[in-house]
SEBA-508193 format. One line per 5 residues: number of its first residue (from 1); for each residue x, y negated, z negated of N, C-alpha, C. Coordinates in pm, 1 decimal. Last residue first. Example, Ala and Ser with C-alpha at 12.3 -4.5 7.8 and 13.67 -1.06 7.14 Angstrom:
<atoms>
2	1285.0 225.0 -708.0 1367.0 106.0 -714.0 1290.0 -3.0 -787.0; 1319.0 569.0 -780.0 1230.0 450.0 -780.0 1320.0 330.0 -780.0 $
</atoms>
This chain:
<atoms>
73	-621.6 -3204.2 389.2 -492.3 -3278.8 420.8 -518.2 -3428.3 364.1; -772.1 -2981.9 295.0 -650.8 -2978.9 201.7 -551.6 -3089.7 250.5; -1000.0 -3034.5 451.0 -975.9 -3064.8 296.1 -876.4 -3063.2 239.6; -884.0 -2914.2 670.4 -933.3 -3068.1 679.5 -931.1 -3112.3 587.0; -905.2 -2633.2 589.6 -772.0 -2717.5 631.8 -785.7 -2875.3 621.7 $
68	-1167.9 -2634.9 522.9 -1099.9 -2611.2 436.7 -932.8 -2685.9 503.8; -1301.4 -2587.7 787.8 -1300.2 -2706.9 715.3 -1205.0 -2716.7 587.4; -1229.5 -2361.7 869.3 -1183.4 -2455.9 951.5 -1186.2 -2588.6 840.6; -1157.8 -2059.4 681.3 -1255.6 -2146.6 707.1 -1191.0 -2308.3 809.8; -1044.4 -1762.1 701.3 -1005.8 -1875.8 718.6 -1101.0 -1973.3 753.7 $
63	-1191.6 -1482.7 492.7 -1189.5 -1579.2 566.2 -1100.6 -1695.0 581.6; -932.2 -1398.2 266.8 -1060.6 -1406.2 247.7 -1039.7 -1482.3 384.4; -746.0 -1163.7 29.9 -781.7 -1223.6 112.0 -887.5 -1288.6 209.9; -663.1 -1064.9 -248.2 -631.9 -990.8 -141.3 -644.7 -1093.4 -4.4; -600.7 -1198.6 -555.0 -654.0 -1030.8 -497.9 -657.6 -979.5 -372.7 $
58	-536.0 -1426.6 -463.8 -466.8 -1357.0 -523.8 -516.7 -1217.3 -523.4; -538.9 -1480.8 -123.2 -608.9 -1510.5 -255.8 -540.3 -1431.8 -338.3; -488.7 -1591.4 226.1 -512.9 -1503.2 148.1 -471.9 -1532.7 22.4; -672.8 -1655.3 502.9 -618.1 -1721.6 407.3 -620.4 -1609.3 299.4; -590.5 -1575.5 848.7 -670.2 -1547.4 752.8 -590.0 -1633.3 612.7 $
53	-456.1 -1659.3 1060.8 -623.4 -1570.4 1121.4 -658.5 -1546.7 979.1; -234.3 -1832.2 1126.3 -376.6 -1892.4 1077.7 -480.5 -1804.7 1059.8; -18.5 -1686.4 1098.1 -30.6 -1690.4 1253.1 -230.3 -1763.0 1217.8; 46.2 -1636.7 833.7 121.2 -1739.4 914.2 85.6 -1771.3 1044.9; -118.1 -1471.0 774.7 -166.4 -1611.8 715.1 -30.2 -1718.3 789.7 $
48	-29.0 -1237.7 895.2 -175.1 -1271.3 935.4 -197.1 -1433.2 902.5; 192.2 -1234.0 712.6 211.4 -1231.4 891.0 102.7 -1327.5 939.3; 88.8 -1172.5 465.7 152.9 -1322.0 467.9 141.9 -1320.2 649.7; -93.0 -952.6 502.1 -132.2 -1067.7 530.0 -76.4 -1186.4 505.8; 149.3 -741.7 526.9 72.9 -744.3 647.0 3.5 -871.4 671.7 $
43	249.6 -788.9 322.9 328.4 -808.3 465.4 228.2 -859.7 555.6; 45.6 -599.1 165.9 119.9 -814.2 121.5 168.0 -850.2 244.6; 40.5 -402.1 272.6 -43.8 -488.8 290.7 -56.8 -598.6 276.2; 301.7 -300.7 150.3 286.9 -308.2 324.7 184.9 -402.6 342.9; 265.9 -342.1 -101.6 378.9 -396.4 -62.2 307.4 -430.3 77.6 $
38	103.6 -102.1 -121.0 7.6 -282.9 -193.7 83.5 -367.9 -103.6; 102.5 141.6 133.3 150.2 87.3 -20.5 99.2 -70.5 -31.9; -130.5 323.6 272.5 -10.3 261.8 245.2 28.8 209.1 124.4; -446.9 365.7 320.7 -348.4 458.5 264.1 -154.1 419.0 292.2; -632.9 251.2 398.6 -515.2 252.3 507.2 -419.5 339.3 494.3 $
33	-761.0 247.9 150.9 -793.2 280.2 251.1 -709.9 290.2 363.0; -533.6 165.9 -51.7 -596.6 312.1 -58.5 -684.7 346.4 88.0; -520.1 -82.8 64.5 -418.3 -15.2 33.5 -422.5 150.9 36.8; -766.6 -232.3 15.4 -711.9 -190.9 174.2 -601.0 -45.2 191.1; -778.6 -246.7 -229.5 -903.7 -143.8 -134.2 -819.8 -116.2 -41.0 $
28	-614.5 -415.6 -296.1 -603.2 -242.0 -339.6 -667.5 -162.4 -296.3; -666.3 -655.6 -161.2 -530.6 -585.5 -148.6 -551.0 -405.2 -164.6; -1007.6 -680.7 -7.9 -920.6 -733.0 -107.1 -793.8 -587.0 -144.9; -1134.7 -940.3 158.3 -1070.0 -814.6 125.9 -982.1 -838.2 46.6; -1427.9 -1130.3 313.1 -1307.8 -1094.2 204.3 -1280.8 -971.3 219.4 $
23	-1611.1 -1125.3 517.7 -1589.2 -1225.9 464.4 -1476.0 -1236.6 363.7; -1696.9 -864.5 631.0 -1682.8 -912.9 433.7 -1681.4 -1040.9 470.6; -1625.7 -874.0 906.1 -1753.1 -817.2 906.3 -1797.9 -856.1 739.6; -1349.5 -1025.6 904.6 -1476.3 -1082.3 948.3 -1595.2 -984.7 949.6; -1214.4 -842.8 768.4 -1240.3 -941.4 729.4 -1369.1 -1028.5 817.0 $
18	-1236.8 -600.1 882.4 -1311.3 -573.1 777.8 -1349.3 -688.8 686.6; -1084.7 -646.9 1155.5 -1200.9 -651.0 1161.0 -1303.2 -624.6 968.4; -846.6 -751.0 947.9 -895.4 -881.0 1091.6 -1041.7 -828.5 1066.8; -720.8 -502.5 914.2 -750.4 -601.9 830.0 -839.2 -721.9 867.9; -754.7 -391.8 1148.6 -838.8 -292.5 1108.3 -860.0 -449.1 980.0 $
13	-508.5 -515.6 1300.0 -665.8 -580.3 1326.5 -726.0 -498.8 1245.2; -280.6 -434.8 1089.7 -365.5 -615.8 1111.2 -482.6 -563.2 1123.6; -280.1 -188.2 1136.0 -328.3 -201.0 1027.0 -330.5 -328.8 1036.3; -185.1 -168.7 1428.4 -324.8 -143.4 1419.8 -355.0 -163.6 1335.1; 6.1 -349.6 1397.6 -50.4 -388.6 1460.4 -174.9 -357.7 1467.8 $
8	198.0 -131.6 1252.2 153.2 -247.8 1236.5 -5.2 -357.1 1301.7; 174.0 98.0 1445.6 59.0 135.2 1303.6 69.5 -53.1 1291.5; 343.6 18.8 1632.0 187.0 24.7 1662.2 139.7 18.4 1532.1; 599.6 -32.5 1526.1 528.7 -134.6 1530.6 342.7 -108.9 1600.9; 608.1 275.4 1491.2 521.7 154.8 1371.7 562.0 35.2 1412.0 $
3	603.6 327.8 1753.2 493.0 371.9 1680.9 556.0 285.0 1573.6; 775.2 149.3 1973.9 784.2 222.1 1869.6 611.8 248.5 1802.9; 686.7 64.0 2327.1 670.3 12.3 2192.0 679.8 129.7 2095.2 $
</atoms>
């Protein structure tokens, strides 16, 4: 496996674990903390919000709640 598909993969779960320890995150923190660009981290959680592990907000992103799907159908 190429190294950035590793950094990918490691900048998900680092997003994964700061989301379930918050409950939220949000884009510009991550950005400066991961130290990448706003861009890479938009990537990072449309990926995350296509594979269900997180719903993400205009500032950055927040828990996927179960009931919330149920509500929106």
């Amino acid at each position: 496996m190429n190294s950035k598909k590793v950094d990918v993969i490691q900048r998900q779960q680092i997003i994964l674990l700061l989301l379930a320890l918050d409950g939220k995150v949000l884009s510009k923190r991550l950005s400066h903390r991961l130290n990448v660009s706003y861009d890479i981290i938009l990537n990072d959680m449309i990926d995350l919000e296509k594979n269900g592990l997180l719903k993400r907000i205009e500032s950055g992103a927040m828990i996927l709640e179960e009931s919330s799907e149920t509500n929106d159908k």
